[in-house]
C-alpha positions in Angstrom: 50.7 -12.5 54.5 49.5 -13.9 51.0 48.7 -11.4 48.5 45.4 -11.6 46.0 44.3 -9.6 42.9 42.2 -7.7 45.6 44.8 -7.3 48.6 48.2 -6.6 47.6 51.0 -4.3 49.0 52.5 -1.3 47.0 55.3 0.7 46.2 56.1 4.7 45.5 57.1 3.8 41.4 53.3 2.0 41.5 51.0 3.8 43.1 49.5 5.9 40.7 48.8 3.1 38.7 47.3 0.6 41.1 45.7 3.2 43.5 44.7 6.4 42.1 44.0 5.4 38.9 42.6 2.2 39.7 40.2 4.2 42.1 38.3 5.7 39.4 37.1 2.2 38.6 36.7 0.6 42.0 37.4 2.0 45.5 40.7 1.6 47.1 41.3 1.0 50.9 45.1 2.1 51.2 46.6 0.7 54.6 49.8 2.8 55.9 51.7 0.5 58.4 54.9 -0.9 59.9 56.6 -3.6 61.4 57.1 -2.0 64.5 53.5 -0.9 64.9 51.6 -3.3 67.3 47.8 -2.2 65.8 49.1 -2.5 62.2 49.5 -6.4 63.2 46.3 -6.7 64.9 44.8 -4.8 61.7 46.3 -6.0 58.6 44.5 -9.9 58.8 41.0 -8.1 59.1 41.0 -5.7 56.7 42.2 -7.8 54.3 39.2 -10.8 55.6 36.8 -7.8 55.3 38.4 -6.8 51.7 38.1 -10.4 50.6 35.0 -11.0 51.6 33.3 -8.2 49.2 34.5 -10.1 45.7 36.3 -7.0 44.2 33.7 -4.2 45.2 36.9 -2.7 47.0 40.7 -2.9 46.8 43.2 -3.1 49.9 46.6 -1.9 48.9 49.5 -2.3 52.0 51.9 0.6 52.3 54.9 -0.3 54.1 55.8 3.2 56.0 59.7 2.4 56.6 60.2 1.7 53.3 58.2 4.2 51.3 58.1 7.2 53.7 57.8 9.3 51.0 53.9 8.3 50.1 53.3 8.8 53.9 54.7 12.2 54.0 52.8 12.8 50.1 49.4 12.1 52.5 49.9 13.6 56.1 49.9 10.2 57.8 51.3 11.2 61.5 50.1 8.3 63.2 50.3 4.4 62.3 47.8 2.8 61.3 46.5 5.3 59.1 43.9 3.7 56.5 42.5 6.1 53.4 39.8 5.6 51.3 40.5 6.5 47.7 37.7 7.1 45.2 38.2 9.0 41.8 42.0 9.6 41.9 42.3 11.1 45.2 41.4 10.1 49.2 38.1 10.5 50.4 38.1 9.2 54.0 40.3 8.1 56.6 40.7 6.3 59.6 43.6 5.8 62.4 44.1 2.7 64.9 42.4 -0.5 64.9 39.0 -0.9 64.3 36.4 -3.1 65.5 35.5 -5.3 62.2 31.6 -3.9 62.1 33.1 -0.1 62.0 35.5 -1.5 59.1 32.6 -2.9 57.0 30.5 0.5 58.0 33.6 2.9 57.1 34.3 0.9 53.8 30.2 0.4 53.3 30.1 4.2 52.7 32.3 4.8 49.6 31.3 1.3 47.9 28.9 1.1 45.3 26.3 -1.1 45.2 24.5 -3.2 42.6 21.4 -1.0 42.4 24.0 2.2 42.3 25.9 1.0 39.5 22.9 0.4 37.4 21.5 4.4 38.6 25.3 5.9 37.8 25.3 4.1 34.3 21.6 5.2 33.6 22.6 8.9 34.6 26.0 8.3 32.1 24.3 7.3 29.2 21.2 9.5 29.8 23.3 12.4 29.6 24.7 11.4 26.4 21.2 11.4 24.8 20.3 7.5 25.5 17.4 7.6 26.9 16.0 3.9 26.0 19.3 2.2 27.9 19.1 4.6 30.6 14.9 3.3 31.2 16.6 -0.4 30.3 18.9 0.1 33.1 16.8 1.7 35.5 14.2 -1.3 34.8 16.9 -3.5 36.0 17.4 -2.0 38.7 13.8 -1.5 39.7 13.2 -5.6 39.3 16.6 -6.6 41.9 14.7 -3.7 44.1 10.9 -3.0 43.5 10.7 -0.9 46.3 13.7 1.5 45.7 12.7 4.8 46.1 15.7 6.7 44.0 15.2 4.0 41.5 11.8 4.7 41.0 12.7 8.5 41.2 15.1 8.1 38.5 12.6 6.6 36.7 9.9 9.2 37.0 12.1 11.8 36.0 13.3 10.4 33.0 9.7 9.6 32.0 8.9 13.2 32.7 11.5 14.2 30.7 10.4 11.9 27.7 7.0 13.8 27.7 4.6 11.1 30.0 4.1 13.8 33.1 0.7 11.6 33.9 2.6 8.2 34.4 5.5 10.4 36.3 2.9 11.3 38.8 1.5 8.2 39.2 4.6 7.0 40.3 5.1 9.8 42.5 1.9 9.1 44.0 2.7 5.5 45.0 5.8 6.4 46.7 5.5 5.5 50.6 5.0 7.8 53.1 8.4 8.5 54.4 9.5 9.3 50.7 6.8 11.3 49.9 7.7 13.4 52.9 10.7 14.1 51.4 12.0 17.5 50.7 13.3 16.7 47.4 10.3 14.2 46.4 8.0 17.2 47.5 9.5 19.5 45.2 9.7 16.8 42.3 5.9 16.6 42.7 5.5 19.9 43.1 7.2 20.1 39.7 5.2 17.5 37.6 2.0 19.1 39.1 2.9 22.7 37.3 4.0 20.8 34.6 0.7 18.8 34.1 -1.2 22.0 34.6 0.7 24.3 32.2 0.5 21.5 29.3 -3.4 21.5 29.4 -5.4 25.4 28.8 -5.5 28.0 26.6 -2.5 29.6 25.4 -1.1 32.6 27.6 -2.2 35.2 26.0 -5.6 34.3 26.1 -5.4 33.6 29.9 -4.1 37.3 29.9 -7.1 38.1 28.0 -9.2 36.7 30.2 -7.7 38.2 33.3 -7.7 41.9 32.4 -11.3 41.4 31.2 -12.5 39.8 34.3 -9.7 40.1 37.4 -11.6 36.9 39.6 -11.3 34.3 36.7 -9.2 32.3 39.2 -9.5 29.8 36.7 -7.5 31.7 34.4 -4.6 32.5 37.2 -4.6 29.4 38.3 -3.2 28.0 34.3 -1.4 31.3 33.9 0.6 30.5 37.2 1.3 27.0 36.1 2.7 28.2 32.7 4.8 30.9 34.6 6.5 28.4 36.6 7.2 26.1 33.8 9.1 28.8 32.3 11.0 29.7 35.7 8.8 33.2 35.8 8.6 31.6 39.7 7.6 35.5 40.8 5.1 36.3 37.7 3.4 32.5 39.5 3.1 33.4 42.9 1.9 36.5 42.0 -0.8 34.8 40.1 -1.2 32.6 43.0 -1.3 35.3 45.7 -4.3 37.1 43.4 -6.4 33.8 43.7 -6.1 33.9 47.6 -7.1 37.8 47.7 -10.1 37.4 45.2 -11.2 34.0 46.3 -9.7 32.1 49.1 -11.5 28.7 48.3 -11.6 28.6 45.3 -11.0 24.9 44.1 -10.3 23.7 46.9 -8.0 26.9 48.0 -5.5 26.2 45.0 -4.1 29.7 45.4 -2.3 28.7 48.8 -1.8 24.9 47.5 0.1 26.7 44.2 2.2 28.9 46.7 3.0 26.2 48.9 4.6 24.2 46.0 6.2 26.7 45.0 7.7 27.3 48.0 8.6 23.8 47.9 10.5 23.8 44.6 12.4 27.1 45.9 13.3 26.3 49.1 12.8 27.9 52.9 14.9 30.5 52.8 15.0 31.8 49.1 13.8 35.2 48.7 10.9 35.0 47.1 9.8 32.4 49.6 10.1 34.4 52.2 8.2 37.1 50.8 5.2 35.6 49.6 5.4 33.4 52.7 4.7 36.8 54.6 2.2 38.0 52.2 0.3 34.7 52.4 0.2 35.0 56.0 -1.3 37.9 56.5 -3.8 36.7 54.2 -4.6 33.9 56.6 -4.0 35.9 59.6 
């Protein structure tokens, strides 16, 4: 069977080379077969269509099991065919007998980047090394291939929240469609930018403190203390606040004491502690 830059057998002296190293760039499909093997025939020619057919997202390298049994006993393979998936250096996934080519495509479909991912794992990379004009530059790319990403536009709202603009961050967070918004994660995101937008605006703490002592049913006052808490990760010290404004005035604005636990309990999660606690507390508030 002809050979390619993107299908090609290998050898025990090689393999690091052109599979585990050559995995940290681009995935590697690894094919352990023989002769003898009756499903190794009927599966070779279609993984190596399949592999062909995706223009170098993913590599196919043929391991002949007779000759290099040492490799198949390196990797447990028992039974032939055995195909692995390698992805940073080591195997991921695996698969034995022949496949159907759909459930190829869908087994190879779930370790191969795409486009839009590239363009998100670069603009995480150089983010993280302080870049944060070519991390927006690639996540604008990304955002005009797919307008309607959602963990495009995610990544973007984060970033911008993190470069100060928390009212353009909720915007996009507002825009999101429904089934995104509903999102656990994009719930506590929002949740988040909400506090954030809230603690950046008000006095200063100690004058909310001020205020509090002097008159305990400034709700007003709790309700920018609690938002300044949070942003510092005083999380308790906020749904404390938070808890006051429900026992001193239910609806007040709109009943933004159970709205500021809720979020809250959004950003912590169901079943951290202090969830669980004021959860309880809130309830028999309501109750």
């Amino acid at each position: 069977m002809s050979e390619s830059e993107n299908v090609f057998s290998v050898a025990t002296p090689e393999f690091a080379d052109k599979v585990l190293d050559a995995s940290r760039e681009t995935p590697v499909l690894v094919d352990f077969w023989a002769e003898w093997c009756g499903p190794c025939r009927q599966l070779m020619p279609l993984l190596s269509e399949v592999v062909e057919s995706m223009n170098g997202q993913v590599k196919l390298a043929k391991v002949n099991t007779e000759e290099e049994q040492e490799l198949a006993q390196q990797f447990g393979v028992r039974s032939l065919p055995t195909v692995m998936m390698f992805v940073g250096g080591r195997p991921v996934d695996q698969f034995q007998g022949a496949l159907p080519e759909g459930q190829i495509r869908e087994f190879i479909g779930r370790h191969v980047l795409s486009e839009i991912d590239k363009l998100r794992r670069e603009a995480q990379q150089v983010r993280a090394a302080g870049a944060m004009d070519q991390a927006m530059d690639l996540l604008k790319q990304a955002n005009q291939q797919e307008p309607g990403n959602v963990e495009v536009l995610l990544d973007i709202a984060d970033l911008i929240a993190e470069q100060g603009d928390l009212d353009q961050a909720w915007e996009i967070l507002e825009s999101l469609p429904v089934d995104a918004a509903t999102r656990d994660d994009v719930k506590a995101f929002k949740a988040r930018i909400g506090m954030a937008r809230s603690a950046q605006s008000g006095p200063p703490e100690d004058e909310l403190r001020a205020r509090i002592e002097k008159d305990p049913k400034d709700c007003e006052a709790r309700e920018a203390l609690a938002a300044k808490l949070a942003m510092r990760n005083d999380i308790e010290g906020a749904l404390e606040q938070y808890y006051q404004m429900m026992l001193r005035d239910r609806a007040y604005n709109d009943e933004a004491g159970r709205r500021g636990m809720v979020d809250l309990f959004e950003m912590l999660g169901g079943e951290h502690p202090l969830t669980r606690q004021y959860r309880r507390k809130m309830f028999g508030l309501l109750h």
